[in-house]
C-alpha positions as CSV (number, residue, x, y, z in Angstrom):
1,X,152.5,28.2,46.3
2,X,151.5,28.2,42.4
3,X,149.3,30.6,40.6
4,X,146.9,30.3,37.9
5,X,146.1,32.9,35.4
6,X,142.8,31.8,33.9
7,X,143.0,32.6,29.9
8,X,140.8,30.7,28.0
9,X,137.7,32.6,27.1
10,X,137.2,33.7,23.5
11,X,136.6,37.2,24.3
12,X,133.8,37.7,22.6
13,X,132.7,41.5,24.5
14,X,136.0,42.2,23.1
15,X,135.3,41.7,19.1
16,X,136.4,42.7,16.7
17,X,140.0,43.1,19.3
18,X,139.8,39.3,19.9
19,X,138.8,37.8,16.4
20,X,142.8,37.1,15.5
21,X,144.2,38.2,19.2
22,X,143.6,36.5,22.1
23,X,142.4,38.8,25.3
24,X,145.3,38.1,27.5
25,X,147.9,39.7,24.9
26,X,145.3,42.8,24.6
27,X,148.1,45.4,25.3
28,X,147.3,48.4,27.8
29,X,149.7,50.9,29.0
30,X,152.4,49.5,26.2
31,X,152.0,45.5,27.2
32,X,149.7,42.7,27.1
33,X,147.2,42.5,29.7
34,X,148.8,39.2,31.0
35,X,152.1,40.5,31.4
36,X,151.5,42.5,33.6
37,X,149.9,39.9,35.7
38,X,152.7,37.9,35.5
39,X,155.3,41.0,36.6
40,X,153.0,41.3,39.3
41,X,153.5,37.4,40.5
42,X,156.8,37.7,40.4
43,X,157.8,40.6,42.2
44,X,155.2,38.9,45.4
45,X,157.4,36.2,45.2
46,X,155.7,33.7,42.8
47,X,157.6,31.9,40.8
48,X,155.2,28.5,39.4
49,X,152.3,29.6,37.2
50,X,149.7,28.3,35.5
51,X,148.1,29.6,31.8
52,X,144.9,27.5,30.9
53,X,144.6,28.5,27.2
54,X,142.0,28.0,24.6
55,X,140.8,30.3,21.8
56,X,144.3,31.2,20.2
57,X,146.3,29.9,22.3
58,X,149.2,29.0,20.7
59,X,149.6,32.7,20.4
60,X,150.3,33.1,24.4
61,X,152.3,30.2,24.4
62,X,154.5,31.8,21.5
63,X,154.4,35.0,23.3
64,X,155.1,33.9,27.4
65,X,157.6,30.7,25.9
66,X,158.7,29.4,29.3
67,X,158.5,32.1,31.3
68,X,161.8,32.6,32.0
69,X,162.1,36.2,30.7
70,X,159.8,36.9,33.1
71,X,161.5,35.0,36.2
72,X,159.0,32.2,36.3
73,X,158.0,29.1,35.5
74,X,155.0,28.8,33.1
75,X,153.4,25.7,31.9
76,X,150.6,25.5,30.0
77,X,147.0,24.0,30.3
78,X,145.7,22.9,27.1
79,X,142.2,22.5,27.0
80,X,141.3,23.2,23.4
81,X,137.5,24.3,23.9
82,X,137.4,26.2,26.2
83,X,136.1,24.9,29.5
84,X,134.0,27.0,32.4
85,X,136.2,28.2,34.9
86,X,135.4,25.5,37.3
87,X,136.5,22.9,34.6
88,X,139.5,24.9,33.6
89,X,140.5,24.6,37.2
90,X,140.2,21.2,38.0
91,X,141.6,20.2,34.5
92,X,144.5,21.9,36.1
93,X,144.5,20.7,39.7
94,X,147.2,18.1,39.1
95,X,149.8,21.2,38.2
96,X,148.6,23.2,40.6
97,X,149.1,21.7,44.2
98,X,151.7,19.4,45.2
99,X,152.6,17.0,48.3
100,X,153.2,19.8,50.4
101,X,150.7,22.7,49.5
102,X,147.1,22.2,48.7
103,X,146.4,25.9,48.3
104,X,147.2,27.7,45.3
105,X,146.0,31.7,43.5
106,X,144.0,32.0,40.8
107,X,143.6,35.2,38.9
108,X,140.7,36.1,35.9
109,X,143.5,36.8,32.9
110,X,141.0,39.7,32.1
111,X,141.4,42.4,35.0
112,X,144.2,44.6,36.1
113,X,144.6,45.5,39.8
114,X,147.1,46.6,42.0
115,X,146.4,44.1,44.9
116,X,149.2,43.0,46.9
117,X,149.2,39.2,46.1
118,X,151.9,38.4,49.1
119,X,149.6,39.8,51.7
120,X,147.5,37.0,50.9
121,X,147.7,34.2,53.7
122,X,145.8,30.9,53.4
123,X,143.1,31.1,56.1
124,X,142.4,27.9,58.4
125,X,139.1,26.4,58.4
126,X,138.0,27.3,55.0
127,X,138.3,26.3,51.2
128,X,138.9,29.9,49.7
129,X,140.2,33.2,50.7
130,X,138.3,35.7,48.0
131,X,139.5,39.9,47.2
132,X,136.1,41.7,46.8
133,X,136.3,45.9,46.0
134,X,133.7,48.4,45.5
135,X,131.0,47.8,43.1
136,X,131.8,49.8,40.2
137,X,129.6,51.4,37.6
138,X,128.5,48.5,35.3
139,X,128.0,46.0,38.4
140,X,126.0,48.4,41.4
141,X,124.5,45.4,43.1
142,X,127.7,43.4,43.5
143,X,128.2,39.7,43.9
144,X,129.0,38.8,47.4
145,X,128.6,39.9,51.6
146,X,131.7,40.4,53.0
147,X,131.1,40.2,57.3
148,X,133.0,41.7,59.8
149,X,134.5,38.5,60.8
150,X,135.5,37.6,57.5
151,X,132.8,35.4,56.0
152,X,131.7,35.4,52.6
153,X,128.8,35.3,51.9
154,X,125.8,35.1,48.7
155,X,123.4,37.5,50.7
156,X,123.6,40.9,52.0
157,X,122.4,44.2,51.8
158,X,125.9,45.8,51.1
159,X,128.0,43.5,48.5
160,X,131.1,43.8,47.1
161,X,132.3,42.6,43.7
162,X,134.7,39.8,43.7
163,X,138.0,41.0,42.0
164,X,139.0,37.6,40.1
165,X,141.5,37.0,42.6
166,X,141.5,34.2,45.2
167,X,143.1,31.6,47.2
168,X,141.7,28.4,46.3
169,X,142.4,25.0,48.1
170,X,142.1,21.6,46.8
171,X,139.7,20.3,48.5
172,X,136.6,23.4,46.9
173,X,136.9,21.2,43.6
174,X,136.6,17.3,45.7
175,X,134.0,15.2,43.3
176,X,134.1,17.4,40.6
177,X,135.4,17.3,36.9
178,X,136.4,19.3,33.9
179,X,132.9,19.5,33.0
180,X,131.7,21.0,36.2
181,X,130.9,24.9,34.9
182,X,131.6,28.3,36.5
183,X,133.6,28.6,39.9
184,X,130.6,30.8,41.1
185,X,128.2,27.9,41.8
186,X,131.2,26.1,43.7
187,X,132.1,29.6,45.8
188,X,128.4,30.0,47.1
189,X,128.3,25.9,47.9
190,X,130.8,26.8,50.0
191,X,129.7,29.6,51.5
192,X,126.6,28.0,52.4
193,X,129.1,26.0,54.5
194,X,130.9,29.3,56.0
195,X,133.7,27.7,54.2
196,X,134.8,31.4,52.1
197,X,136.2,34.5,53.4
198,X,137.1,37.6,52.1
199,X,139.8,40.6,52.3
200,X,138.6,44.1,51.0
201,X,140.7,45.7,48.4
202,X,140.7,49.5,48.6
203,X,143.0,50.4,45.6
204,X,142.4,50.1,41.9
205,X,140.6,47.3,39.9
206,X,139.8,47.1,36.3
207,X,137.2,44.6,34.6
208,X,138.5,44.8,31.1
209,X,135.5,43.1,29.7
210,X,135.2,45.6,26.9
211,X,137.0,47.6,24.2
212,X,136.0,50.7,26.4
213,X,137.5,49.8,29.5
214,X,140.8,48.6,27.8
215,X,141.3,52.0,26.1
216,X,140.3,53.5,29.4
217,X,143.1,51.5,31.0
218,X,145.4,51.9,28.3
219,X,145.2,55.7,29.1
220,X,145.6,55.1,32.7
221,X,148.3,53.5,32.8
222,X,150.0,55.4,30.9
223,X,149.5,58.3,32.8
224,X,150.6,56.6,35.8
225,X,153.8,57.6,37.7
226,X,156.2,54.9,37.8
């Protein structure tokens, strides 16, 4: 199976960090955000990956190369201007799944978790396979219901937010084109269907959408035991 790492945002929570750096190669805890992403897909047995760029993105491409320092395979989506994460996906679609596998990860290049990405199992049945976690302090209400059988789903009286991470398969993006916006809008479709489910993540999970957070990470990690 091949992974995405969705990287083409500008950033623009994270000025004045982002105005000549691109948010993936935001260092915390002494390397860029996306490394350690990409450490991560590796050691769960990855080894195909996926970087849609954008807003500097020659930058990542001069900083990831082929990936091979890392054990991987990277190519490159180009898209320029930068597309909705949708768009930036099924720009990408004909990189992403092959004869033989139709399902494929995607992870937002902006977070830092500590998920186990090879517990993750395509599900039968369904069109995505989403990691939610407790709601933390800037998002109380959450974005989606996670049941006791596994559903997804838009309402609920207890929601969890959705990590950035998820099994996708080909099929979620059928009719649709590079122009076709967010991935939420797609997800909740879907769910309307009872065509998402979900896994709960119980460790850590970082939205580094601001300079804040990043330094807050930064600190973290550093701290960390190895």
């Amino acid at each position: 199976m091949k992974a995405m790492i969705l990287a083409a945002g500008k950033g623009e929570r994270m000025r004045p960090l982002t105005l000549t750096t691109p948010k993936p190669l935001l260092t915390a805890g002494g390397k860029p955000l996306i490394v350690h992403h990409l450490e991560r897909l590796h050691a769960d047995g990855f080894r195909d990956v996926i970087i849609n760029h954008a807003w500097l993105g020659e930058q990542i491409e001069s900083a990831l190369g082929t990936g091979e320092d890392f054990g991987l395979s990277i190519q490159y989506s180009r898209e320029g201007e930068p597309l909705e994460t949708a768009g930036g996906i099924v720009r990408a679609l004909p990189q992403l799944t092959s004869a033989d596998c139709d399902w494929f990860l995607v992870i937002n290049g902006d977070i830092w978790c500590d998920f186990p990405l090879s517990e993750l199992t395509p599900p039968s049945d369904c069109d995505a396979l989403l990691v939610l976690t407790s709601n933390p302090e800037h998002h109380p209400a959450g974005d989606f219901q996670l049941h006791a059988d596994g559903t997804v789903t838009e309402d609920g009286t207890d929601k969890l937010t959705f990590t950035g991470i998820s099994l996708l398969h080909r099929r979620l993006f059928q009719g649709l084109d590079d122009q076709s916006g967010k991935l939420g809008p797609v997800l909740r479709e879907a769910m309307s269907d009872q065509r998402v489910r979900g896994v709960e993540h119980h460790g850590q999970w970082v939205d580094v959408g601001t300079p804040e957070r990043l330094q807050a990470l930064d600190q973290t990690l550093k701290h960390r035991k190895p």
